[in-house]
Each structure stands twice: as C-alpha cells, then as structure tokens.
N, C-alpha and C positions, 0 to 999 in steps of 0.2 A: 504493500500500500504506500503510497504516494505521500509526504506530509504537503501541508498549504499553507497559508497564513488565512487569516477569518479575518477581513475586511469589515470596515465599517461604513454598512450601505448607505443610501443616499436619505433612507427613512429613517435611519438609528441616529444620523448625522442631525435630520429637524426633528426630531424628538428633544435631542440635546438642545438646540436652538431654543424649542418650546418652553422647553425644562426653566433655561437661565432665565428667561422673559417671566419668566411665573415665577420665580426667585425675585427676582426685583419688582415685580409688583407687592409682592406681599412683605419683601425687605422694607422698600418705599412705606406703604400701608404703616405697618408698624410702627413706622419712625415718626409719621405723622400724628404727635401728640400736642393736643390744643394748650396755651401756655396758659396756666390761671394765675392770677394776680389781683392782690386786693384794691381796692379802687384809691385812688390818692386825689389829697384835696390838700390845696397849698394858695393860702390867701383866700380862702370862702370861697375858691372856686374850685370846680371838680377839673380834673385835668385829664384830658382827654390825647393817646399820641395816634395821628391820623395821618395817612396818608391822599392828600388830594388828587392824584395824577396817575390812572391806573387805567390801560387799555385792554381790555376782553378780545377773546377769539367769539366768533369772527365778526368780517367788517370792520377790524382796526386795530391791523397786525399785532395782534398778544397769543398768548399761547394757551391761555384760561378762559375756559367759558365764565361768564359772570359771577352763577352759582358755588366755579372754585376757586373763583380771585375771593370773594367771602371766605372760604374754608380756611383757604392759606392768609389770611389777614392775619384771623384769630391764632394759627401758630407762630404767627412774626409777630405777637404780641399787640396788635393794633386791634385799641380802642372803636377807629370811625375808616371809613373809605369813602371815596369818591370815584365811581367810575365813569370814566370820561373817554369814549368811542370819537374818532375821528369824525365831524360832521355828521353826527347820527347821536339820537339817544336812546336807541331801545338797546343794548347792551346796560348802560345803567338801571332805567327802567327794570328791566327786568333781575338786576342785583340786588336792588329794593325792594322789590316782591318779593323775591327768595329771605329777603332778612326779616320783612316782614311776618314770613309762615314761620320760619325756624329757626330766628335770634341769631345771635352771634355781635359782631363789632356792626354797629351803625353802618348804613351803607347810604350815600346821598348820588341820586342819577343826578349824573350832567353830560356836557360834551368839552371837546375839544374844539374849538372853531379851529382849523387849520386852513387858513389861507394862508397865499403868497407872501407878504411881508412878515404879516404877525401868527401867532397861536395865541387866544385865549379862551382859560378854561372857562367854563360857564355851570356854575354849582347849582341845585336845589331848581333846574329847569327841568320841563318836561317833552319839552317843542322843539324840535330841532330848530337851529340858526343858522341863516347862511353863513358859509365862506365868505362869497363874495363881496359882505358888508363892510364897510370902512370899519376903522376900531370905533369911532362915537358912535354909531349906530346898532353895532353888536354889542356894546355894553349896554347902551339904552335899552337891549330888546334884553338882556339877562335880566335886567332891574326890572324889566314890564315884568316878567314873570316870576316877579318877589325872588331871584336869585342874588348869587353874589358870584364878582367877575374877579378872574387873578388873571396875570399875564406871565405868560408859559413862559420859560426860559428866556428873558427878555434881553437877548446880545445886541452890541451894538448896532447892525445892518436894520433891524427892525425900530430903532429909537423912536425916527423921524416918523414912523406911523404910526408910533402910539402921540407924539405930541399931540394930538388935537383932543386926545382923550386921555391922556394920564391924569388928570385932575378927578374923571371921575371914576380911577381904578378903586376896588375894595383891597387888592389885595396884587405883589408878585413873591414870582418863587426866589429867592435868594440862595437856595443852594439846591442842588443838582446832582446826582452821583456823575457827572460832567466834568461838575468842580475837582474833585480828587484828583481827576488826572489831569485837568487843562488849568491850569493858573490864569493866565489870559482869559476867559470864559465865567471861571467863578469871579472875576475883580469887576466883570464887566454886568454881570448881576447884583453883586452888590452896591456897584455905582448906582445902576439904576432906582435898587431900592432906597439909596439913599437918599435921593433925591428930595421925597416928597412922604409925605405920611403916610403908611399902607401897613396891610395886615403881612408879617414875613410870614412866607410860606416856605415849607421843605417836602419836594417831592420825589416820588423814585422816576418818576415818568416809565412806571414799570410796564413792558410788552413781554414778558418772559425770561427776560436774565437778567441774573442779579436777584437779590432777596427782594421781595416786597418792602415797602418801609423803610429801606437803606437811608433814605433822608425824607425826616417826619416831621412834622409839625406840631407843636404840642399847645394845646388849643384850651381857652381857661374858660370853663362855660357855665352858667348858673344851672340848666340843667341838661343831661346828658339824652338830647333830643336831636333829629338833624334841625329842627326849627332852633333850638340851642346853641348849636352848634355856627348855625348861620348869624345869630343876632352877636356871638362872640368878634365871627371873623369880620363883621361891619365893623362895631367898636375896634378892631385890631387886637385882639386881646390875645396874643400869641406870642410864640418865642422859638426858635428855630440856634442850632447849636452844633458845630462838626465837632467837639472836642477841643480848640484851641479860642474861637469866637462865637460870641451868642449875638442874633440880632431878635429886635423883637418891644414888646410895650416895655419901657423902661422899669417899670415896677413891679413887673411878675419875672425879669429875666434874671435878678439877682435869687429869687424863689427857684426857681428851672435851673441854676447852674447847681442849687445843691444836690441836686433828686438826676446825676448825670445819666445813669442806667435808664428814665424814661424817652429818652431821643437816639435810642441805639436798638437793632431787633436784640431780644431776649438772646442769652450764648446757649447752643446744645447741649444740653448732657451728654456724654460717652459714649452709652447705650445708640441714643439717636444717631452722631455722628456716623458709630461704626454700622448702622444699619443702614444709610445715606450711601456711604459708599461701597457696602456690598449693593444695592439695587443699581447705583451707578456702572460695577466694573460688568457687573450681571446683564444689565440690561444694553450696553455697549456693545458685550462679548456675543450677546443673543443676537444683535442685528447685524451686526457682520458678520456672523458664521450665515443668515439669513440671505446676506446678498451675494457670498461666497457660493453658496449655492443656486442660486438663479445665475449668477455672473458664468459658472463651471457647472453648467447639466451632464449631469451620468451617461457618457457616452458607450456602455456596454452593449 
C-alpha cells in the first residue's frame, strides 16, 4: 500500500474560515460591556459628556447603523449623542426613536448641512436643510425649528462664509480628533472660536474609526433632557479639554479640569482589551483565508 498525505480540502479550509469569523463575533460580543457610572453634578448642574458629531450607515458614510452608534455611545461612556447624517435627517430621527423604546445615553437627530464652503451641524431639527443655503439662512432655518447651530470644523478656507453669520452661531467645535495630529488645523479652530462668544464644542466627527467620543463635550445642564441639553448649549454652558487646555464658560471650566477622567472615553479593563483583539486577529485571519479562496479555486 501506497502512503499519501490527507490534504486539507477546499470545504475543511471555509469551515476554518467560518470557524474564526464566529470566534470574533462572539470575542467582539463579549467584550462589549456597557460602562456604568454614577451620575456627576458639579456646580448644580448635572454634567453630561456628549458627543455632537456622529454619522450613521447609510446615507452618510459611517459604518453604524443608528440603533449601534446608541449601543457603542453607552460603552465609550457617553452620557448624550447627536447624530448628524450628511444632508439628511432620518438616520438621527431614527436614533431617537431607538433611544426613545430602549434608553441608553440621550440621542438628539440632526444633520450635517455639508455644502461647498461651510459644514454646519444642525441639532434638535427634524427637517432636513438644504446645502445649498448661504450660512445666515441655514442657521435661521435650524432656529425656525427651535434647534441649535455649531459650525463643523471651522478652518480657515471656510471663515469668509460664515462672516455674515457668525454672530448668530450657538455654538463651534474647537477640537477635533484633527487637532492631534495637525497643529495648523487645531490653532485654526480655536482662532475661530475665539473670536466671538459660543458654546465650545468637542467632536469625534465619528464615521467608523477611531473611538466614539475621542473629543467630547461636557455639557452643564439643569436637567438631563435633549430639551436640557439644548437650553444649556444656547446659554454656552460647556467646556471642552485635550489634556493640556480647556476652553469653555469660564466658571464651570475650573469645575471640568478637576473631574479630568469625564472628557476622555472610559480605559478597558484586560479582560475586554484581550477579547478586542482576539475578535480582531480572528476576524482578519477569517476574511483572508475567505478571499484566498475565491482568489485560488480548487482546480482538481
């Protein structure tokens, strides 16, 4: 008799594939543990850390449908969200509803107006706005429908079209996970917010990478409502912080730099970490062994 070697057929081969994929779903699953934390109140006001700037799949390139940009808030430790779809609001809308049936961290629909010159977010609406609108008229229409307006990443190219309306801004973002790596970019945001009295804002401008919440807003609200939440960020009643500078109402940022841990996401336990990246190498290993096999068909 003949010896051979016992190959590993084309089926035993996505089996394995199968195998790792189902490994890191339930790695993933696992590790996704929602952060609890007791509620903080500093200066009679409840403090709230939120992220404003969050785009949903789909319609406006994120990689979370609405109902798991809510899921994953609550494990980056975030109190409020705002989800803000490219020229569209039913991705928020529809965030809202989900937080409505089954709680979690506040969720406020809005958009992103993204036209040509400028991006601004448009909070607590429920109408879409055009692009096309100059900035004083897209703010007027956020304010027609009792919203509040921040101006998205506001670099220098875009200055000259908000001049005609930065007066009646609520609010801009002041840091940016941008800022970390562009020096140039973050100076040119805080220029602008310094400008003029506004609510600081910290967003992730999160579409899928990077942590939710990476730059928050920590929002001082009488009570922990999105209607709360909005009558704070009119007043400005905020404070935004990388670690080295706070900007923000002068009187609650000395309050915000002692409590540093609420402007940062929560750090993983162990457990979580090491269960993060077994579903990572898992789920990597599972989809190129996948296209290794469509790429090299069994030619026997």
């Amino acid at each position: 008799m003949g010896g051979g070697r016992v190959g590993t057929g084309p089926v035993t081969r996505e089996l394995i594939c199968a195998a790792l994929l189902l490994v890191a779903i339930v790695a993933g699953t696992a590790s996704d543990t929602p952060v609890s934390k007791p509620p903080v109140t500093l200066g009679g006001y409840r403090v709230l850390a939120a992220d404003f700037h969050v785009h949903p799949f789909p319609l406006s390139s994120g990689t979370l449908a609405p109902w798991d940009i809510a899921v994953e808030a609550r494990r980056q430790g975030l109190d409020a969200l705002a989800i803000t779809p490219h020229n569209q609001t039913w991705g928020g809308r529809a965030g809202a509803w989900f937080w409505r049936r089954f709680g979690g961290p506040i969720v406020i629909p809005g958009e992103e107006i993204h036209g040509p010159h400028f991006h601004l977010i448009g909070l607590g609406i429920q109408q879409t706005i055009s692009w096309r609108l100059p900035a004083d008229e897209a703010i007027d229409e956020v304010h027609r429908q009792g919203g509040v307006a921040i101006a998205a990443h506001p670099t220098t190219p875009s200055w000259r079209y908000w001049e005609p309306a930065a007066g009646r801004l609520d609010g801009a973002e002041v840091l940016q996970p941008i800022a970390y790596v562009a020096p140039g970019v973050a100076l040119e945001l805080q220029k602008f917010f310094e400008r003029r009295p506004l609510a600081a804002i910290g967003s992730s401008d999160y579409h899928g990478f990077g942590p939710l919440g990476l730059c928050r807003t920590l929002v001082f609200v009488r009570e922990a409502t999105p209607e709360g939440i909005l009558e704070a960020l009119r007043a400005h009643r905020t404070v935004v912080f990388d670690g080295k500078r706070a900007w923000g109402d002068p009187a609650l940022v000395p309050l915000a730099l002692e409590h540093p841990e609420l402007a940062v996401p929560p750090p993983l336990a162990p457990r979580a970490r090491a269960l993060i990246l077994l579903s990572r190498v898992c789920g990597l290993s599972g989809l190129l062994g996948l296209v290794i096999l469509v790429a090299t068909p069994d030619r026997r």
